[in-house]
N, C-alpha and C positions, 0 to 999 in steps of 0.2 A: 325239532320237526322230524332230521331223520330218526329218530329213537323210539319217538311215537307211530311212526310209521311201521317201523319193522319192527316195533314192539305188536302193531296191530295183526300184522301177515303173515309173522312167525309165530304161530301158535300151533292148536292142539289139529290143524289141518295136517301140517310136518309131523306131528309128535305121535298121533295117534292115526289120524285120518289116513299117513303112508301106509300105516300096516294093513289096511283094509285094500289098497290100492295094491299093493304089492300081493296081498294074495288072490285078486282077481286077474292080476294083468302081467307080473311078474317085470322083468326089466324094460316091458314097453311105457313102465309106467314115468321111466324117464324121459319119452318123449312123449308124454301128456304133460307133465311137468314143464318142458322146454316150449313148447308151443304154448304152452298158459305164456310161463315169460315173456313169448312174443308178445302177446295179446299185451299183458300188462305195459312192456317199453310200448307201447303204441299209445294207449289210453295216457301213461303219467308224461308221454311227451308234449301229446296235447292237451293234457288239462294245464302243464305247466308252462305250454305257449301262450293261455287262455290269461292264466294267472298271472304270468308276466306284464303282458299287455293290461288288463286290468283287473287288481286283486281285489279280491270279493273275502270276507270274511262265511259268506255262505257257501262259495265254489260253486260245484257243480249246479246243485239246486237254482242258483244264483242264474250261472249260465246257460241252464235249462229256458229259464223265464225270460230271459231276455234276448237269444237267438232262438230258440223253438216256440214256445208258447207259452202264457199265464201260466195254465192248466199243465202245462210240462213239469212248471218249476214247483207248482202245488205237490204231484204226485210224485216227483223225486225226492222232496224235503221229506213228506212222511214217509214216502218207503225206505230212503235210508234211515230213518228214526226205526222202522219194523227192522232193518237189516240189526242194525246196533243193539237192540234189544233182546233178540232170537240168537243173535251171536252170542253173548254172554250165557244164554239159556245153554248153547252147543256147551260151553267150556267148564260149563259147572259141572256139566254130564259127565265131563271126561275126568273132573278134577274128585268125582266120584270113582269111574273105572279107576284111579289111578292107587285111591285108598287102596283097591281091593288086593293090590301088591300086598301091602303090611295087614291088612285086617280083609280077610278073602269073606265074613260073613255079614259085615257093614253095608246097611242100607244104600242104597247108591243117593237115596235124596238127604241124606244127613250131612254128610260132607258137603255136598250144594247149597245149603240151607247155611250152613256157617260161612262158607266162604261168601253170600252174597250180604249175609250180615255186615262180615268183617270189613268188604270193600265198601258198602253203605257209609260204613264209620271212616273210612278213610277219606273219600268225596268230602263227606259232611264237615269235615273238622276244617280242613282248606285245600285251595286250590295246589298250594305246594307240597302241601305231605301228596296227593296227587301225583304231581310232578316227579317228587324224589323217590315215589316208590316204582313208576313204571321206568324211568331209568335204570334202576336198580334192578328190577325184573327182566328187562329188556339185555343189559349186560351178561346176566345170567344164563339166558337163552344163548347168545352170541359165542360166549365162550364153551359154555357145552357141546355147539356144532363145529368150532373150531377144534373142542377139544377132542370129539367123535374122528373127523376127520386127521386127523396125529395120528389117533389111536389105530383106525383101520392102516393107515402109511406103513406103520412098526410092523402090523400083524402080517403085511404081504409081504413086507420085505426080510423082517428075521423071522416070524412062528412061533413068535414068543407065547401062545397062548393057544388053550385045544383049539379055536378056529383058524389056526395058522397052516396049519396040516390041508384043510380045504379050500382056503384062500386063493382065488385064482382071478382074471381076466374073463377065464373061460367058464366061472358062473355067468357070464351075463347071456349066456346061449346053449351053453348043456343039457340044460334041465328043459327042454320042451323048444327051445331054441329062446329069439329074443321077443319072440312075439308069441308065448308058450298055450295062449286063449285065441289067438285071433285077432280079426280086427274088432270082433264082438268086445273082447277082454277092455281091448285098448278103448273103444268108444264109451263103454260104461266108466270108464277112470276118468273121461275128462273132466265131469263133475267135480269129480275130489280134486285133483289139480287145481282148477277155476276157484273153489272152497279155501282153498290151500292161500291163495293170493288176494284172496278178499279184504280188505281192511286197508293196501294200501294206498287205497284214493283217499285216505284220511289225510295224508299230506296236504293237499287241498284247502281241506279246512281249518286249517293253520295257514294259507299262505296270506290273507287276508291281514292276520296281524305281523309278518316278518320283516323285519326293517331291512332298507335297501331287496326289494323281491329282484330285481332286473340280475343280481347276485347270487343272492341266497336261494331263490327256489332251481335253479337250473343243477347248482352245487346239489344241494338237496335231491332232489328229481336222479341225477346221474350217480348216485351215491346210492339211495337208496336199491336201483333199479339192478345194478352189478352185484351190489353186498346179496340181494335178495336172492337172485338166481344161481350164486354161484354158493349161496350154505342152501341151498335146497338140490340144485341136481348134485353138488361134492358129497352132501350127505347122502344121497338116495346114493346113490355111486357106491359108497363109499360101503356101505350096509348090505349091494348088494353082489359086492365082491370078494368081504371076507368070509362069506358062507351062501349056501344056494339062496335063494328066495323062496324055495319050497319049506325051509323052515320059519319062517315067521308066521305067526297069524295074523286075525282080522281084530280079534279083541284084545291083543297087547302090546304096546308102545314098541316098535321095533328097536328102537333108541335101548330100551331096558332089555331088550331080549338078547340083543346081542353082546351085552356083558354078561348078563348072567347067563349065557349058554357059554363063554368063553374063561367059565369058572371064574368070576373077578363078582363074587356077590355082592361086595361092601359097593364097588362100582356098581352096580347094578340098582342097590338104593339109590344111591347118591344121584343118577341118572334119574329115577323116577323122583325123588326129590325136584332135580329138577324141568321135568315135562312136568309135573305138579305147579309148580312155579310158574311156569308159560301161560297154561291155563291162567291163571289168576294173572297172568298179566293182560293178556289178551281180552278178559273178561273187564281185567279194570280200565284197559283203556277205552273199548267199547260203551260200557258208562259212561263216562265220560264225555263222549261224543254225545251219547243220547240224549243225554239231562242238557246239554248244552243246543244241543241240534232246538229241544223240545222249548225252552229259552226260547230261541231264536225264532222259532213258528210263530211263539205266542207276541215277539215282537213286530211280528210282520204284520198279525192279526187272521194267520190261517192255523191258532189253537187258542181256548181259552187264554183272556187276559191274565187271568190271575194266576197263571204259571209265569207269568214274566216280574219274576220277586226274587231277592240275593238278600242271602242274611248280611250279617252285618261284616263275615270274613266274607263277601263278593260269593259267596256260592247262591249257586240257584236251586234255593232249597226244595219249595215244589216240584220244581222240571224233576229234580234228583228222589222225590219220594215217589212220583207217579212212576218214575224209571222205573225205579227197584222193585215198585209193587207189580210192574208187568214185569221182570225179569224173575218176579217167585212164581210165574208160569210155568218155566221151566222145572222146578222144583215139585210141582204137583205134578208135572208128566213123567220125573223123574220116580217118583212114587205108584203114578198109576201102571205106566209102561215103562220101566228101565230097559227093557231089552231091545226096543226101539227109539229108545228118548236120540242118540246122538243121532243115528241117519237120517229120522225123518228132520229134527232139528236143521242140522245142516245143508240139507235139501229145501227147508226155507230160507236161510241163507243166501243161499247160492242162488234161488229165485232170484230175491230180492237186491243182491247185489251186482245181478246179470241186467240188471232196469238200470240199475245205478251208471252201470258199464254203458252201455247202448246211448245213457244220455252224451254222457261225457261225449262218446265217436258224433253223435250227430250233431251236439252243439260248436264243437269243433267243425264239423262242414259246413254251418250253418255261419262260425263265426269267421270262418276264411272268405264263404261267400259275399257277408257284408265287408269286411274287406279290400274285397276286388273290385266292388259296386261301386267304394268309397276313395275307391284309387288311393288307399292309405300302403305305407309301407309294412312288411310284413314283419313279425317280432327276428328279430338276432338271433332266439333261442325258438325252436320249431319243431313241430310234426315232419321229416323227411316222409314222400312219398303221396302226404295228404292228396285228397281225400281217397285213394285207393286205400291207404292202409285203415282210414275208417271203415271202408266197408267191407275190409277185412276182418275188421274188430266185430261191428253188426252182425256178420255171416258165422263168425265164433261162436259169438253168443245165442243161434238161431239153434245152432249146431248143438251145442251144450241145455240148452232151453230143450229141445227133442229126447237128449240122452236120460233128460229126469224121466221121461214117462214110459222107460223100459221095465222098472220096478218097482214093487206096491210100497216099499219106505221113502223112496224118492219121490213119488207124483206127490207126495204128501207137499211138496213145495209148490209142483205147478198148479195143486186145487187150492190152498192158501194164497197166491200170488192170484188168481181168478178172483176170487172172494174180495182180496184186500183193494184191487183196481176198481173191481164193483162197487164197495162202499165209498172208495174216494171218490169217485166219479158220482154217488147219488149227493155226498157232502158238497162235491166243489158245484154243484147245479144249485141247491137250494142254497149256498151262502151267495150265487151271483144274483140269484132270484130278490133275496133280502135284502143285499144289497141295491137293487136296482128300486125297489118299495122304499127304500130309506132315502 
């Protein structure tokens, strides 16, 4: 559970998405980073108060439908099915940009186009090659930001390397100060921040099968929530004290830049090998979700039936071919637009998983409130502060939902996320209609 979690959050939002972040907002973008983590400890305390008290193999969606409305839990199942889908579409893009290190004249949709092969093959064979490979990918991430973090330590304190000579404290406010754009700089990053932390309500959807949950998910939930925030600000920290921030850009893995500008080039592959890696991990656990979420729809009876079929190794082989055939969307947008494929990409993301967010805080005020109605006792393991800190969470989200539609790559999320509410909403009216004739 935690592996798949922060296999889900640590991805190409850290790897790549920072250097886009850092060159609009410079060290403020560490406190967009840190205010996401709030947000986040607030959401995984109460989905995991939620889950404790009663574990849902659907989570969120689940507790949509059952403290908010039918129609809640309708349009949360399929937008996180669009969140899961459009994510992996982000991670191909990147795991494109990332060729361009070793092959600078390589189509960006090629590399995308094999990697959602390869993971198709790995889904399809079983649920454990699955298992064994997002562990694996997930360790790999872990140790890399562990190992970044060593790395910047040595360079501040002996100068073993040309970034040692600039290494200071006093990047984080030399160059333009700590807030070198503004509060303009800082507002447009919270998006990427919010992006950045998207996947770990997948926790969730695991809690439903965890044996003993009253244990395992609070362990989980407080694991996850520290490990996550503290390799995301250590990292960001860490990259943006051994040299200014004014040298990074927006199109290159800061993780990669900062070796190879500290003349360490074999480390500099070896780093893009691994942001390479994260992508396709992030990507494959996203799958995953999807083809299973898409499963799960069709078990409830809000997607076609005959998505709800497992070959004969338990995989859900339909859920997993309609998956993959909407996740080579990506791969034509990587072909038609590469130069805009990740931003507007992860601008539907971040729509889509700002709905996901907002259900989570409400059905938590929603599930405290039948609670108190019920004169039941409140879970061990809790939301502190509830429901203020929900409508802290809500007011986040309103806040970052506002910040997409300052630029023409971003709105590309809030007219998709318009679009997609509209057809759910014409879908879930004519299937109550059918249903009501039937």
């Amino acid at each position: 559970m935690q592996m798949m979690s922060i296999g889900m959050a640590i991805g190409v939002g850290l790897f790549l998405g920072s250097g886009r972040g850092i060159h609009i907002a410079g060290p403020a973008l560490l406190v967009a980073y840190a205010l996401a983590g709030v947000v986040v400890y607030c959401l995984m305390r109460g989905l995991g108060e939620m889950a404790v008290h009663s574990p849902h193999a659907g989570s969120f969606s689940e507790y949509a439908r059952v403290h908010v409305s039918p129609f809640a839990g309708f349009v949360t199942g399929w937008t996180y099915w669009l969140q899961c889908i459009v994510g992996p579409m982000a991670e191909l893009t990147a795991s494109g940009v990332y060729m361009h290190y070793w092959y600078p004249d390589l189509p960006q949709w090629v590399p995308a186009l094999i990697g959602l092969v390869l993971l198709f093959g790995v889904h399809w064979v079983s649920v454990r090659m699955f298992g064994e490979s997002e562990f694996w990918f997930a360790l790999i991430k872990i140790i890399a930001i562990v190992g970044l973090i060593l790395f910047g330590a040595v360079i501040i304190v002996t100068g073993v390397t040309a970034l040692g000579h600039g290494a200071s404290l006093s990047n984080l406010w030399r160059f333009g100060g700590f807030f070198p754009s503004g509060g303009h700089g800082f507002f447009l990053t919270l998006q990427i921040a919010v992006f950045a932390f998207i996947g770990v309500e997948m926790l969730g959807i695991t809690a439903g099968e965890a044996a003993h949950p009253e244990r395992t998910i609070p362990k989980a939930v407080g694991n996850v929530i520290w490990r996550i925030i503290v390799f995301y600000i250590g990292a960001l920290f860490v990259l943006m004290v051994v040299q200014p921030w004014t040298r990074y850009t927006a199109d290159v893995s800061p993780f990669v830049s900062v070796f190879s500008k500290a003349g360490l080039a074999g480390a500099a592959g070896i780093m893009n090998f691994v942001v390479l890696t994260s992508a396709l991990s992030s990507c494959n656990a996203n799958m995953f979700s999807a083809s299973r979420l898409l499963y799960g729809l069709a078990s409830a009876g809000s997607a076609p039936r005959a998505l709800h079929h497992t070959t004969r190794r338990r995989v859900p082989g339909r859920a997993l071919t309609v998956t993959s055939l909407a996740v080579g969307v990506g791969v034509l947008f990587n072909y038609l637009a590469p130069a805009h494929a990740f931003i507007t990409l992860t601008s539907v993301v971040s729509a889509s998983g700002l709905w996901t967010w907002s259900m989570i805080a409400i059905s938590h005020m929603r599930f405290r409130r039948r609670l108190a109605l019920e004169g039941a006792p409140l879970p061990a393991f809790r939301l502190p502060g509830a429901p203020w800190t929900n409508v802290f969470v809500v007011a986040m989200v309103v806040i970052v939902l506002v910040s997409l539609a300052f630029e023409g790559d971003t709105r590309a999320g809030l007219y998709t996320g318009a679009v997609w509410f509209a057809l759910l909403t014409i879908v879930y009216v004519v299937r109550q209609r059918v249903a009501r004739v039937r």
